[in-house]
N, C-alpha and C positions, 0 to 999 in steps of 0.2 A: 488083288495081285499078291500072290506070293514071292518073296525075296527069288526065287528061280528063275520066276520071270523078269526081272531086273537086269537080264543082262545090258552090257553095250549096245547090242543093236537094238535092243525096246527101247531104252532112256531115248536112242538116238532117234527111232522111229516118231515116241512121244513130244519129242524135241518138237519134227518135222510138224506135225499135227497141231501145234500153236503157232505155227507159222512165224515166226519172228521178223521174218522178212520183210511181214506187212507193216511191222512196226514203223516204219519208213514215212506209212499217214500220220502218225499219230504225231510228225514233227509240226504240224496244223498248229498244238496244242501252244506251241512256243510263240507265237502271232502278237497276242497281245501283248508280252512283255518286250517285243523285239519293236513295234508299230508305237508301243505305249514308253519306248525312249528309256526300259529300265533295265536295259540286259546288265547292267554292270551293277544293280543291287545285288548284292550276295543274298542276303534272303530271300528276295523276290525272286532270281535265279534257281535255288532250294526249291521254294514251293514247283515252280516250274517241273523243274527233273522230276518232282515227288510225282505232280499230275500226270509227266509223260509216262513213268512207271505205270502207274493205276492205271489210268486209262489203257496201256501195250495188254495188260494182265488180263484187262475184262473186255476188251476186242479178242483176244488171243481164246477169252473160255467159248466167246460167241463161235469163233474159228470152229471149236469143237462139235457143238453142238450141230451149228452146218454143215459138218460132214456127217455127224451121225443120223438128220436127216436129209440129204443127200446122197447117201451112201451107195444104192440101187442106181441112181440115175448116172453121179460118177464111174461107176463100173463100166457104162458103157460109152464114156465118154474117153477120144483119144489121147488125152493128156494127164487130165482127170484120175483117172482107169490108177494110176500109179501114186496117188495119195496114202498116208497110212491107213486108214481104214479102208477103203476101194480096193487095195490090193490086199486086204487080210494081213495085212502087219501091224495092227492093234486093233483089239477085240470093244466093242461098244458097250461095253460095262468099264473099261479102263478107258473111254474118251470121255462118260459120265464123270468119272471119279478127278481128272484130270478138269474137266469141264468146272466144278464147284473149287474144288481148290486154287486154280486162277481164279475166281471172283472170290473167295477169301481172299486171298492175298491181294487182291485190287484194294478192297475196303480197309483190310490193314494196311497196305504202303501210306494211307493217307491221314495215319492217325502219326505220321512225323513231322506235317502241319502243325506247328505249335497255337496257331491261334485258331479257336473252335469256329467263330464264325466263317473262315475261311475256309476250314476244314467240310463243314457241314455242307457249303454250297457246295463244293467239290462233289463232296460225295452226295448229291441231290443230284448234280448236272450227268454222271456217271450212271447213276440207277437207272435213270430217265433215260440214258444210252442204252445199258443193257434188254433194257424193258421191251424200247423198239425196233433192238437187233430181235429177238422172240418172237414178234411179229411179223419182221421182217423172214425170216428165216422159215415159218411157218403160215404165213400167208399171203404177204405183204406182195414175196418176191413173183407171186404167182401172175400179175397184174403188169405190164406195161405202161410204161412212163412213172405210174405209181412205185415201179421198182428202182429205180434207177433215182427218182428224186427223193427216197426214204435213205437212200445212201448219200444223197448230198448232203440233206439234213443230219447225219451224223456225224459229218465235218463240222459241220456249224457246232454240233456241240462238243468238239474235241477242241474247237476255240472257245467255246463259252467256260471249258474245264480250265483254261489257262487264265482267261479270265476272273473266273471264281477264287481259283488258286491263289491268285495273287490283289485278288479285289481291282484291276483294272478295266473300267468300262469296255467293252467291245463295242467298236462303232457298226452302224448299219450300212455304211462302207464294206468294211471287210466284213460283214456278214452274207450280204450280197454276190461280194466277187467272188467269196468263197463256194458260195450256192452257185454260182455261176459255173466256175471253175469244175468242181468235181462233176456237175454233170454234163459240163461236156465229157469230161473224160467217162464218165460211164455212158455215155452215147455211145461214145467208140468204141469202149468194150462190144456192147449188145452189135454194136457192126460186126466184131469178130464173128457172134456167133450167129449172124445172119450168114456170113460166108462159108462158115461149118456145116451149115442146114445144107446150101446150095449144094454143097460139095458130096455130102456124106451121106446124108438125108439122117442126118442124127441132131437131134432138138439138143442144145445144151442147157436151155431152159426151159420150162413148159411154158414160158408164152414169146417164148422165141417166134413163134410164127404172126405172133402180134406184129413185129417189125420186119421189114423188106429195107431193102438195099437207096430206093427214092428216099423212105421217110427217114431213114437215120442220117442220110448225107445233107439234106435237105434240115435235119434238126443240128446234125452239127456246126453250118454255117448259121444257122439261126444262131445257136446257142455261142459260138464262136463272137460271131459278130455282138452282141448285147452285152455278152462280155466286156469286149476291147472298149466298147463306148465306153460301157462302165467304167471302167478302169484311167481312162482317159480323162472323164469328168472328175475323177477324183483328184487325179494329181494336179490338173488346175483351179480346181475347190479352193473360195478365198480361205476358207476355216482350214481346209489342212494346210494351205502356204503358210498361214501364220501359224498353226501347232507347231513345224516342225521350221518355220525361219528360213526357207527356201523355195525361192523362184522357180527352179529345174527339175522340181519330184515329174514334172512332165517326159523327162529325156530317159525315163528308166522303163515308159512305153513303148522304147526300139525293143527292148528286150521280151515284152510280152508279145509285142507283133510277133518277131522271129519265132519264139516258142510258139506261137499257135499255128503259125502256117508251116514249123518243122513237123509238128504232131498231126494234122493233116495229110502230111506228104506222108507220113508212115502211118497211118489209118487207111487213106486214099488210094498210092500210090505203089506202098510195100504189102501191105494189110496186112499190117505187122504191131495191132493194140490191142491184143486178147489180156495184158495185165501191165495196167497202166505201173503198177509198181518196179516192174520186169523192162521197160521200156525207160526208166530214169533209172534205174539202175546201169542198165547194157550202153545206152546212145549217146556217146559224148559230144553232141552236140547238141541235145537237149540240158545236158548236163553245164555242159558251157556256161550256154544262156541264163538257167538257176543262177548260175553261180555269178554273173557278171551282173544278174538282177540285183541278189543280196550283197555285195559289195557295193553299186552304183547307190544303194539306196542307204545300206552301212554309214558310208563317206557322206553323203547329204544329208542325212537326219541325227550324223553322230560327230561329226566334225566341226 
């Protein structure tokens, strides 16, 4: 890239192209020290923000890389179609270039970890991300069910980076609901683009046709339902009543019910989950609920 090319609207295009917005997952990363009872150590808060940095940087380089192999199939995709590179408003030598420099910078934000052990986990749990977004991205995604649960699994380790970060165990609790959690919501994604095929007859994945409109409604009450168990057994778990010295972690269950049957009704009813990021962002009722979740639980485990 030549300084010419640097105007405002490239930086702004480049901008788009890391997507920032997604950044939104990577607040996962915050789990352990929020669950582990330490948001109010300032240091352990530090590492945190350090990890959500690193981690935004080096999802944001993988961002790149999946559009620059994507690129052909976004084109003919109707939403797609208008990404920076899909619509020729940055060139695949500047998504390369842009590509390595976030994963630079991922690996440096982590060297403000002042203590090495911590630091090294960090950046072990992060590699190990990057590695199997690559695969993901170049073959992984090509594959039904296997795609969708290689993206659950990289929430887990967006918790395990918060955990390293700060040396606090992650339990198999929240490792679980977390695997639970994100694929349902990538179930509902792949709904969307079951109803794009029906509609358009345009694949937004190549193994789109892997899934029909029975097997994903039918995965998401599966996946829905095992969930809530889940989650249910947790908060009357004798070991976590006694971690956190509260009888009621069970009453912060209304809040995940509601969330999953709001997120249903707009999967199901609007077919309105092609980006579950898009969909907490926009619906104040799902927003609500977040929010009356992390308060409810705030007041019981910090009070």
């Amino acid at each position: 890239m030549n300084p010419i090319e640097l105007s405002p609207l490239m930086i702004y295009n480049l901008f788009r192209l890391t997507r920032p917005n997604q950044w939104i997952k990577n607040l996962f990363v915050f789990f352990p020290i929020f669950f582990g009872e330490k948001i109010f150590d300032i240091q352990l808060m530090f590492n945190t923000l350090v990890a959500f940095f690193a981690f935004s940087f080096a999802a944001s380089s993988i961002y790149c890389l999946n559009d620059i192999i994507d690129v052909d199939d976004d084109r003919r995709h109707s939403v797609k179609c208008n990404r920076p590179l899909a619509s020729g408003k940055v060139s695949i030598p500047s998504a390369y270039a842009i590509m390595l420099l976030l994963l630079a910078l991922s690996i440096a934000t982590l060297f403000l970890i002042d203590s090495q052990p911590l630091r090294l986990s960090t950046i072990m749990v992060i590699v190990i991300y990057w590695f199997m977004q690559i695969g993901y991205c170049t073959y992984l995604k090509r594959y039904a069910i296997i795609d969708v649960c290689t993206i659950s699994i990289g929430f887990i380790l967006r918790i395990q980076a918060g955990g390293a970060a700060t040396g606090i165990d992650v339990s198999q609790w929240l490792i679980m609901m977390t695997f639970l959690l994100t694929l349902f919501l990538g179930i509902a994604k792949r709904r969307d683009d079951v109803l794009r095929l029906e509609r358009t007859g345009v694949q937004a994945r190549n193994n789109t046709r892997r899934y029909n409109l029975t097997f994903v409604n039918e995965a998401l009450t599966i996946t829905g339902s095992v969930m809530l168990v889940c989650y249910i057994m947790y908060t009357v778990d004798d070991d976590v009543v006694a971690q956190f010295n509260s009888p009621y972690i069970y009453l912060t269950s209304i809040f995940v019910i509601m969330g999953l049957l709001r997120y249903m009704q707009l999967a199901i009813v609007d077919e309105d989950t092609g980006d579950p990021t898009k969909v907490l962002l926009k619906d104040r009722i799902i927003q609500s609920l977040v929010l009356g979740w992390l308060l409810s639980f705030l007041v019981l485990i910090y009070s």
